[in-house]
N, C-alpha and C positions, 0 to 999 in steps of 0.2 A: 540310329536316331530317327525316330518316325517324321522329324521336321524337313528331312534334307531333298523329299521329291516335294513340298511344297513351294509355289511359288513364292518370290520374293513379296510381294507385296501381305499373303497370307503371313510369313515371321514376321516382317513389321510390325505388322497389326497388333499379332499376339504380343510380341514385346512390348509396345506402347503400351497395351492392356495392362501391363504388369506380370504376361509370364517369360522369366527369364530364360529357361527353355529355347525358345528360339533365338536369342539371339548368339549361341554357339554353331547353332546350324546356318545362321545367316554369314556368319564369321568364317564357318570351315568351306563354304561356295566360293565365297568370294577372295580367301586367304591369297593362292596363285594369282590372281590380277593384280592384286595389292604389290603381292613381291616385284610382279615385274615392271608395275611404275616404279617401285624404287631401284631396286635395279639399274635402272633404266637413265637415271638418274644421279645414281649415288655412287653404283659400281657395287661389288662384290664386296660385301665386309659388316662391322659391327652397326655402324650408322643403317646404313638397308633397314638394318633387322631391328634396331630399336626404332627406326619411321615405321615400320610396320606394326608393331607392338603399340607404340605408341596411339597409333590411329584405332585399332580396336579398343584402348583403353579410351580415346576421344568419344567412340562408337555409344560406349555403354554411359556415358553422360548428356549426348546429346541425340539420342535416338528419337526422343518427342520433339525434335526440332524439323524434323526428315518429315515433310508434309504430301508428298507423293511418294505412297507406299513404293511403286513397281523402279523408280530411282535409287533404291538401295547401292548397286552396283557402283556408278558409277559417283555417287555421292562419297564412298567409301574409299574409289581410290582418288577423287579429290582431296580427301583428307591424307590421304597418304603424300600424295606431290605436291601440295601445300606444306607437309611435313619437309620434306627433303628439301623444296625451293628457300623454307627460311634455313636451314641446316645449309647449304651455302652462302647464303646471305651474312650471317651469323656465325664465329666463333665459336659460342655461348651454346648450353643447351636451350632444346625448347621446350617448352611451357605448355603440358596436354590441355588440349583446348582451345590454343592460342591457332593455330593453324585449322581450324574446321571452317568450312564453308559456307559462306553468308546465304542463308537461306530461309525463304519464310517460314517465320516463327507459328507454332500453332500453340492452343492452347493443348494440354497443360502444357507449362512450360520445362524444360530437362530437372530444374530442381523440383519442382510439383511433384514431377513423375518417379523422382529417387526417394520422395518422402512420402509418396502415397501407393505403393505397390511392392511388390514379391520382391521388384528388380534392385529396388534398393538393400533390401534386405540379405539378397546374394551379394551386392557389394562387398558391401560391410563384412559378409562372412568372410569373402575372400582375402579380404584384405586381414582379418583375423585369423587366419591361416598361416600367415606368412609370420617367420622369425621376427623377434622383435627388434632386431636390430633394422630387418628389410622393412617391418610395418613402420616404426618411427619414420623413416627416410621418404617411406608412402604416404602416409599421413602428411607429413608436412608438404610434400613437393606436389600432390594433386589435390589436397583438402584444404590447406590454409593460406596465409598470404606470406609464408614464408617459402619461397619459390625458387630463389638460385642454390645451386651446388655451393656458392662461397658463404650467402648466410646458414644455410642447412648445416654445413660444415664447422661454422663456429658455435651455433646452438649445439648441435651434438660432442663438440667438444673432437673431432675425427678430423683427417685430413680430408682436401677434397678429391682426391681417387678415389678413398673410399666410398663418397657419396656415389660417386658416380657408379662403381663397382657394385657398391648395394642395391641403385637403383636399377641397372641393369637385370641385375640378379633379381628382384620383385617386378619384373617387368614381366621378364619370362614367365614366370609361377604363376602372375594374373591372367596371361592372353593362353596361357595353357590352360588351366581353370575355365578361362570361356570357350576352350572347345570344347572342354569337357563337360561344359555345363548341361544341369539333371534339372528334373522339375521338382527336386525336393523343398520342403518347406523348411526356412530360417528362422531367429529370431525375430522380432520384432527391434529393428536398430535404431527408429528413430525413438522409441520408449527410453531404450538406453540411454540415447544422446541427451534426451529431453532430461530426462535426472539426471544427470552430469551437468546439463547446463540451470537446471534449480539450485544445486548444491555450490555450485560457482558464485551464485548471484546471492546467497545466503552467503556465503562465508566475505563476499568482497561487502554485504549489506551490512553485516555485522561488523567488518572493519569502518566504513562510515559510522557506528552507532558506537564505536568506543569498544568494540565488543570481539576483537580479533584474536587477540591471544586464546579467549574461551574457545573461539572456530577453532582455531590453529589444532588445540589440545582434543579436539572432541573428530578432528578428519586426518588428521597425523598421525602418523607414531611416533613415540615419543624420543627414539634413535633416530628420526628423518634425517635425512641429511641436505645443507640447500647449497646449491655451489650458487656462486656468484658471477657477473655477467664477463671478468677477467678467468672464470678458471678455478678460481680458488673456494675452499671447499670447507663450511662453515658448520659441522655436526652440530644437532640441538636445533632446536627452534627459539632460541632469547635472540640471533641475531638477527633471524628475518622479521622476529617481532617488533625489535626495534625498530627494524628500518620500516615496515610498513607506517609504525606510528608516526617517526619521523618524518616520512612523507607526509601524513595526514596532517601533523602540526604545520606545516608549511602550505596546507591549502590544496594540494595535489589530489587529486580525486582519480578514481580509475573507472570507465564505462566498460561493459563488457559488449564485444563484437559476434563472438564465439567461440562453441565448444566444441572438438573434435577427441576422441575416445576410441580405441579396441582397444580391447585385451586389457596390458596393463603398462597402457600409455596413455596420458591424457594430455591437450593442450589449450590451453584459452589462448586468446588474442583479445587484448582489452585496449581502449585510447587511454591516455596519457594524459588530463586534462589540469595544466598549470595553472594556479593562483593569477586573478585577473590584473596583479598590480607585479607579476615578475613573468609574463607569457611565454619565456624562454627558460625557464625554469628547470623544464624535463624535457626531455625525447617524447615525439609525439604518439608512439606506441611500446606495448609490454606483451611479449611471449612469455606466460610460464609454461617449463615442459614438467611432465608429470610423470611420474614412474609412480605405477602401482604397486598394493601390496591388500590381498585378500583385502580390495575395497578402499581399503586405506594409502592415504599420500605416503608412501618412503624414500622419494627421492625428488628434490623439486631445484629448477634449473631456470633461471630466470635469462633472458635475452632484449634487446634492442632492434629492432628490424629497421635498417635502411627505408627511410621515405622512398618514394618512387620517383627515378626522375622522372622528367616531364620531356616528353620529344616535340613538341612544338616549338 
């Protein structure tokens, strides 16, 4: 790889710029000092290797954050013993992202940089890569606000080994992917996303306008099948039309937050927003999960996401 005699500060660069390209070669320099803060740390074992992992997948979300190029190094295994110090602290998994280090912000800022360059568009490939069972578990656990192993677990309907098994498994696949990462050109992903997120807001528009069952019939198939948020599994679309109506007659409106998509998975996160004379009405948010089909809705899975507690 022509990046690996340049200095740190030259792959930042380029990375920020938008070519993905370097930041596999910034990854494979620094990969040994990562291991040995965790290491170091953690001890010999699976934890190590997903602080490790983890931190490269930290890497490629927050790399426009890293405002002195030639600090790569050590910013990197900050992120890694920030990984392992909440991984004792903590039970629980951790949260990629949640452990990166307080550092000045530049502009653009990390999402700026994922929706306006190459780099985002590698993402997204990558993560379109991965089995769909491991993309689902990706998606949700680093893209949306569905973040613990025990919601992830009830949305998908799986125990939580499994989450955990999958995500390990799509960990590996993506920090492999970034060593291996090429300077080829992807899709464009936030095109994608961006129609996904029109067709969202027309189909929940048309439910405001009386107009849902016509959406329903015209982005569905007509076998869809929608489980519901206990499990149980309602073939046809008369009963999710009902209940969308149902809701509507009672005043419940839904705002859309966003759209996350590969392949042939899709997920909204919308607010919940109750009739101003019953405010407890509903749960304050709505996951639907989405299984595609050649474009079209065939499997739709609706969820409640846990409020956050508050640690104050």
């Amino acid at each position: 790889m022509p990046y690996l005699d340049s200095p740190d500060a030259d792959l930042v660069r380029s990375v920020q710029s938008g070519d993905a390209s370097g930041l596999g070669a910034l990854l494979a320099r620094h990969e040994a000092g990562m291991r040995a803060v965790a290491l170091s740390l953690l001890g010999y074992g699976p934890d190590a290797e997903d602080a490790v992992q983890d931190a490269m997948l930290t890497a490629v979300r927050h790399i426009g954050e890293l405002r002195d190029p030639h600090a790569a190094g050590p910013w990197l295994r900050t992120i890694v013993r920030n990984n392992c110090r909440a991984r004792l602290r903590t039970p629980g998994p951790v949260l990629l992202g949640d452990a990166t280090p307080a550092l000045p912000s530049r502009e653009p800022t990390p999402e700026d940089l994922l929706e306006a360059t190459a780099l985002r568009d590698w993402v997204w490939h990558a993560v379109g890569e991965l089995s769909e069972p491991l993309r689902l578990v990706t998606l949700l656990r680093y893209f949306t606000g569905v973040t613990s192993y025990e919601q992830i677990a009830r949305l998908c309907g799986v125990p939580v080994g499994t989450v955990r098994s999958r995500l390990s498994q799509a960990r590996g696949k993506l920090t492999t992917a970034l060593r291996q990462t090429t300077d080829r050109a992807y899709d464009d992903a936030a095109g994608t996303n961006t129609r996904w997120h029109h067709e969202a807001e027309e189909i929940l528009g048309a439910a405001r306008r009386g107009e849902f069952a016509r959406a329903v019939r015209e982005y569905w198939w007509p076998d869809a099948e929608f489980i519901i948020p206990n499990g149980q599994r309602a073939p046809g679309l008369d009963f999710m039309i009902r209940g969308m109506e149902q809701d509507l007659s009672h005043g419940v409106r839904q705002r859309l937050r966003q759209v996350t998509a590969s392949g042939d998975v899709m997920v909204w996160e919308a607010d919940l927003i109750s009739p101003p004379d019953n405010p407890e009405h509903c749960p304050p948010g709505l996951v639907w999960l989405h299984r595609l089909r050649e474009g079209r809705i065939t499997q739709l899975r609706i969820f409640h996401p846990e409020p956050a507690r508050s640690t104050g």
